[in-house]
MMTF fields as JSON, N, C-alpha, C and O atoms, coordinates in Angstrom:
{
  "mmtfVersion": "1.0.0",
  "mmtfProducer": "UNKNOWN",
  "numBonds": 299,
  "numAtoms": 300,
  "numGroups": 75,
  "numChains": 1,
  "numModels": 1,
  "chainsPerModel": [1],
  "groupsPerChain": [75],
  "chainIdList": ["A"],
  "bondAtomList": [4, 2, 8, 6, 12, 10, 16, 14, 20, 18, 24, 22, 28, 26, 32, 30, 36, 34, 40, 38, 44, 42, 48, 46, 52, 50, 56, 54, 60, 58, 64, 62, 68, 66, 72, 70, 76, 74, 80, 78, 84, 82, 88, 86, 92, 90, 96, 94, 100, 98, 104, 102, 108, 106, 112, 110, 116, 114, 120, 118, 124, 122, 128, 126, 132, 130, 136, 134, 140, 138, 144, 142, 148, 146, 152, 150, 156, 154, 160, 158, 164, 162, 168, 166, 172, 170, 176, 174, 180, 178, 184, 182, 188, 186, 192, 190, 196, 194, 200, 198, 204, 202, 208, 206, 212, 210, 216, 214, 220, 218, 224, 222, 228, 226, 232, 230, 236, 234, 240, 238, 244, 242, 248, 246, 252, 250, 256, 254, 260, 258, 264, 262, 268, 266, 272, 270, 276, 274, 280, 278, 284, 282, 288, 286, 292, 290, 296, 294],
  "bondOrderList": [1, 1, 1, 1, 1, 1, 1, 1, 1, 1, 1, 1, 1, 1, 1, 1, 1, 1, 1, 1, 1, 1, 1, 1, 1, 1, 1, 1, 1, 1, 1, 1, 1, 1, 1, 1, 1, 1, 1, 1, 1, 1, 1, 1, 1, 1, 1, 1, 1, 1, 1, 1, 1, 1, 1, 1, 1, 1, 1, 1, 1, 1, 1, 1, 1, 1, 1, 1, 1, 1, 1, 1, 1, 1],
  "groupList": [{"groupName": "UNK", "atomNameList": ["N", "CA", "C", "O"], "elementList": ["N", "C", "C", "O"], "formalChargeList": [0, 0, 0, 0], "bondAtomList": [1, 0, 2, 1, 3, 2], "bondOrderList": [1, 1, 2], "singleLetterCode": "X", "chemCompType": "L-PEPTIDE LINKING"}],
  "groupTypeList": [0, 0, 0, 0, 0, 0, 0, 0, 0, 0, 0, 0, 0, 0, 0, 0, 0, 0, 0, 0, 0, 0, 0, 0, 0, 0, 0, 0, 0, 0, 0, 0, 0, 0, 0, 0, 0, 0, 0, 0, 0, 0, 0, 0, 0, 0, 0, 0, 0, 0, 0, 0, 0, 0, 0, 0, 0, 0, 0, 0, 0, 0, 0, 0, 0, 0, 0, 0, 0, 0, 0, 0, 0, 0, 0],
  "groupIdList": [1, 2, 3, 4, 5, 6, 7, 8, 9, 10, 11, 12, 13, 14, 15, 16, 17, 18, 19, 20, 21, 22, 23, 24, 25, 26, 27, 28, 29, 30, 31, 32, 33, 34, 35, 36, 37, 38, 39, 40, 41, 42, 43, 44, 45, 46, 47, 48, 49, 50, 51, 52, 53, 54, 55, 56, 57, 58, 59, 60, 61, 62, 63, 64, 65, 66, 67, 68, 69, 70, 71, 72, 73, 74, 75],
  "secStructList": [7, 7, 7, 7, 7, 6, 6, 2, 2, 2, 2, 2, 2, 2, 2, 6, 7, 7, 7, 7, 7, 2, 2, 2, 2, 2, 2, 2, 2, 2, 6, 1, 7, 7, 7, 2, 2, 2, 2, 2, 2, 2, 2, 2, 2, 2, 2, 2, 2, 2, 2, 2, 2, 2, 2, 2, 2, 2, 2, 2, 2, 2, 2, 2, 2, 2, 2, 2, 2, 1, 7, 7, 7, 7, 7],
  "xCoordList": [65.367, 66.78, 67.209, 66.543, 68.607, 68.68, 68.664, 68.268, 69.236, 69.412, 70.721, 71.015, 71.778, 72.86, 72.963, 74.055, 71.93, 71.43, 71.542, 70.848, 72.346, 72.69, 71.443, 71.292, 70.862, 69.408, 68.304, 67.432, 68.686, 66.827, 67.436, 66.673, 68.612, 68.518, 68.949, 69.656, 68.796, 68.855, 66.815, 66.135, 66.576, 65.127, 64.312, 63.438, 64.691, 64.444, 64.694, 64.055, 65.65, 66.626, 65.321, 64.672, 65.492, 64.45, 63.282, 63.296, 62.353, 60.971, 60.85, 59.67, 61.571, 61.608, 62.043, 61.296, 63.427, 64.699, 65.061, 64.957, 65.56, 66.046, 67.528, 67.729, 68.436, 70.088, 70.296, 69.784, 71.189, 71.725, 72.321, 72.802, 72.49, 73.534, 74.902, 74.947, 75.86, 77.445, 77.553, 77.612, 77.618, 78.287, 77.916, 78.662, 76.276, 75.841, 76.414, 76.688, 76.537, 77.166, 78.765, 79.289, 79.35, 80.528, 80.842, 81.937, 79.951, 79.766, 79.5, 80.338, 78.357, 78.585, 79.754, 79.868, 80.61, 81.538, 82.292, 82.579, 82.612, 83.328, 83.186, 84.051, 81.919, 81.238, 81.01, 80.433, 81.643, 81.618, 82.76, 83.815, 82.628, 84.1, 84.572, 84.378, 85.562, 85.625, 86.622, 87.257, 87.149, 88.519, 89.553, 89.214, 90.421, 91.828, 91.014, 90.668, 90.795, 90.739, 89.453, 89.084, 88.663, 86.733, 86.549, 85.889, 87.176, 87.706, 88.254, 87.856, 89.224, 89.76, 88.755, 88.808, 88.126, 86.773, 85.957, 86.188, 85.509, 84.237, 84.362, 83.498, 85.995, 86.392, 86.393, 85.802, 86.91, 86.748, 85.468, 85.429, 84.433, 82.771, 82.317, 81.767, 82.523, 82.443, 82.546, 81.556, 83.895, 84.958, 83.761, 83.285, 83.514, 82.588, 81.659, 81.571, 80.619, 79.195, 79.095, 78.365, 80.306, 80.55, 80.762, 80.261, 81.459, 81.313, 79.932, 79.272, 79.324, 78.264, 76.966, 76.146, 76.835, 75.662, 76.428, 75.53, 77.356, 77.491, 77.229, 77.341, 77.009, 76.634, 75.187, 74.648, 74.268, 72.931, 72.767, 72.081, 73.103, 72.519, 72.403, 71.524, 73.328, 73.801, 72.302, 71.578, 72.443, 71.017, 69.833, 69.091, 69.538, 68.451, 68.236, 67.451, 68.737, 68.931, 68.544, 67.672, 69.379, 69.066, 67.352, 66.491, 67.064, 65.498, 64.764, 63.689, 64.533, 64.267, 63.994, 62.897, 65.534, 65.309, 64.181, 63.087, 64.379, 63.426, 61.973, 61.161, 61.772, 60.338, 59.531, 58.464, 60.387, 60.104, 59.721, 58.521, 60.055, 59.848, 58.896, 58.513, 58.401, 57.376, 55.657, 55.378, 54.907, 53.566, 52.964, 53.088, 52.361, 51.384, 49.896, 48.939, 50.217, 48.676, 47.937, 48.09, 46.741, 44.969, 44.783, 45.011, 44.219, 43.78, 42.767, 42.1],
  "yCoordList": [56.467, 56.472, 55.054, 54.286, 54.748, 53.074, 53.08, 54.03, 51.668, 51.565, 51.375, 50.65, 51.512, 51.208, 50.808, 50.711, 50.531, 49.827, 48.708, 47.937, 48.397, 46.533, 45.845, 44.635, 46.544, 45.587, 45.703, 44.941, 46.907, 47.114, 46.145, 45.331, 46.17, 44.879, 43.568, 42.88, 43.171, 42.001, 41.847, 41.122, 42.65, 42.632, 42.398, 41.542, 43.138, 42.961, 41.457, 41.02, 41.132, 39.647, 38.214, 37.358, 38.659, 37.555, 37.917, 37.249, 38.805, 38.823, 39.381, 39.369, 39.745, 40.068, 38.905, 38.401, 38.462, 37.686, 38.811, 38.762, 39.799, 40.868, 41.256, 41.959, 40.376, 40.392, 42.266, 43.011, 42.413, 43.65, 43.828, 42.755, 44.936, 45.2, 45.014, 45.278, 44.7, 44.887, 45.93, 46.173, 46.814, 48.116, 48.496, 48.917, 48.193, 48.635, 48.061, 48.83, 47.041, 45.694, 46.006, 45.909, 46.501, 47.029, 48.341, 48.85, 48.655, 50.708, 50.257, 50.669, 49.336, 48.623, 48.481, 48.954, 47.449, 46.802, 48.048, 48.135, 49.229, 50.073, 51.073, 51.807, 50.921, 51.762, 51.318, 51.863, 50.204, 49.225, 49.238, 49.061, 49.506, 49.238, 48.362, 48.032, 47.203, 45.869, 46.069, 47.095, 44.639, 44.228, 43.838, 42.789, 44.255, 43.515, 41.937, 41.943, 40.85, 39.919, 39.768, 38.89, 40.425, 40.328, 40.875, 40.334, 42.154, 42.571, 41.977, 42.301, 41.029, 40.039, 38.818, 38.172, 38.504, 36.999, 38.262, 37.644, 38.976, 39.676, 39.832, 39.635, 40.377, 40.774, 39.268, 39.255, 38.426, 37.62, 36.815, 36.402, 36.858, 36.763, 37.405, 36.793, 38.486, 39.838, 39.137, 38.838, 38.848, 38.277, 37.227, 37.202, 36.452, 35.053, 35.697, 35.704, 36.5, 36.898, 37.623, 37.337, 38.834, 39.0, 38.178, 38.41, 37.38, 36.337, 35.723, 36.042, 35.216, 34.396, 35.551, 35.2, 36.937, 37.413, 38.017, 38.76, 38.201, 38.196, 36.739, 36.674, 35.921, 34.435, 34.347, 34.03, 34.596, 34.836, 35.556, 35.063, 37.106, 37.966, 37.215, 37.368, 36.689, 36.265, 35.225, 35.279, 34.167, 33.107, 34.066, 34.321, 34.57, 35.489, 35.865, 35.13, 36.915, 37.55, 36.784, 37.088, 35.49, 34.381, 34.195, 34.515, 33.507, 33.506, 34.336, 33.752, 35.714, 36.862, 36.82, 36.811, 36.795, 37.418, 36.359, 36.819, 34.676, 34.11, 34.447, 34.596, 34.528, 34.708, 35.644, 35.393, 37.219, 38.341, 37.859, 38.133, 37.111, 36.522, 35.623, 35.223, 35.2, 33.447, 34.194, 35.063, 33.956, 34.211, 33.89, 32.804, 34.829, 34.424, 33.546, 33.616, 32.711, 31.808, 32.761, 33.467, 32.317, 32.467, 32.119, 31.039, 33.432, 33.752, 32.963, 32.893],
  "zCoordList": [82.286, 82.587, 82.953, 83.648, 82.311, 82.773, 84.232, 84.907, 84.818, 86.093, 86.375, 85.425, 87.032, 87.293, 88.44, 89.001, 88.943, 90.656, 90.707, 90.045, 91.418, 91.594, 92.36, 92.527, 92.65, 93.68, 92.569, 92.152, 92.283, 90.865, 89.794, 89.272, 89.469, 88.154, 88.888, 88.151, 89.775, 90.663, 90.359, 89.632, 91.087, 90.925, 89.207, 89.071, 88.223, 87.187, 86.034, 85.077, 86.575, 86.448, 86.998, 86.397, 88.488, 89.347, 88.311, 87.277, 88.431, 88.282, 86.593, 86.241, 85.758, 84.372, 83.492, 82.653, 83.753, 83.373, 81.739, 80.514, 82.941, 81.623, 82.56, 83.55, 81.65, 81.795, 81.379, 80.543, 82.333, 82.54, 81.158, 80.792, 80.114, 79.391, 79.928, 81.13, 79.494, 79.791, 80.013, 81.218, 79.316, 79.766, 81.206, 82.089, 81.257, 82.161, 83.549, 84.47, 83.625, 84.753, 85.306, 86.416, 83.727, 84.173, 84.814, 85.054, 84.975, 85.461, 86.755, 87.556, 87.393, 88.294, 89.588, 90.719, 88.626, 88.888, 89.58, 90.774, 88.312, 88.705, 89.901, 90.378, 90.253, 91.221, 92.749, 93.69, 92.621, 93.943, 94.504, 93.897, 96.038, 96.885, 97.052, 98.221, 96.187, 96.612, 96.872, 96.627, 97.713, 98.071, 96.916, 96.368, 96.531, 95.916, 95.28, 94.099, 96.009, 95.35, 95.185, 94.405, 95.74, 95.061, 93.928, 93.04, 93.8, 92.365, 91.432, 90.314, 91.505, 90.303, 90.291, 89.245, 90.947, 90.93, 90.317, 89.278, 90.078, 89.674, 88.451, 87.598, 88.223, 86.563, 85.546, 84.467, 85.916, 85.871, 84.885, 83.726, 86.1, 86.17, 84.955, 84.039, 84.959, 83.936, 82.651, 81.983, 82.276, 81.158, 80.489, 79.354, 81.591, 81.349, 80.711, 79.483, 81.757, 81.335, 79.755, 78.806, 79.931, 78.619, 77.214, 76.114, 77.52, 76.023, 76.376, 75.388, 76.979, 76.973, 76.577, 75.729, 77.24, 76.379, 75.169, 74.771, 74.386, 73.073, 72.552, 71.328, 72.975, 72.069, 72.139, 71.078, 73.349, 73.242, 72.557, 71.662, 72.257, 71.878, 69.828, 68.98, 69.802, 68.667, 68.006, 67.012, 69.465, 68.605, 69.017, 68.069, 70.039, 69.988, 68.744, 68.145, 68.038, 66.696, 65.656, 64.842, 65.677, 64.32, 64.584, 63.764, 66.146, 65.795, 65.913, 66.051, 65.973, 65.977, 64.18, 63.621, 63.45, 62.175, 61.833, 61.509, 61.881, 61.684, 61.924, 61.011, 62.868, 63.125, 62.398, 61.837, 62.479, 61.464, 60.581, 60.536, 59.568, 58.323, 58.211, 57.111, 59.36, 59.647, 59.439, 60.266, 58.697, 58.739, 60.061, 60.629, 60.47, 61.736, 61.627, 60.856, 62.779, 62.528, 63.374, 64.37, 62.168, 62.563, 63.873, 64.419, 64.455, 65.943, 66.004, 67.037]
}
């Protein structure tokens, strides 16, 4: 089952470096009691993080497809 736990993917982040899905981050967001303006700095944050892992996910992919395709060296 995913996590929607802000401390377990805090934890997974530090000791994995496995970025939360969006959706997931935003369920988050939504699930948190914030104040009026911690809420607009967060959405914000969000906005950012969101374009930036659609651009990773993007070169990830390019060298991903690369590699698929790359012969493996002799062990």
């Amino acid at each position: 089952m995913p996590s929607y736990d802000a401390k377990v993917a805090l934890v997974e982040l530090i000791e994995e470096a496995v970025l939360p899905h969006p959706v997931r981050l935003r369920d988050m967001l939504l699930r948190a009691r914030l104040d009026p303006d911690a809420a607009v700095e967060l959405n914000r944050e969000f906005q950012n993080y969101l374009s930036h892992f659609g651009e990773t996910q993007k070169i990830a992919g390019s060298i991903l497809e690369k590699l698929a395709h790359a012969e493996l060296k002799a062990s």
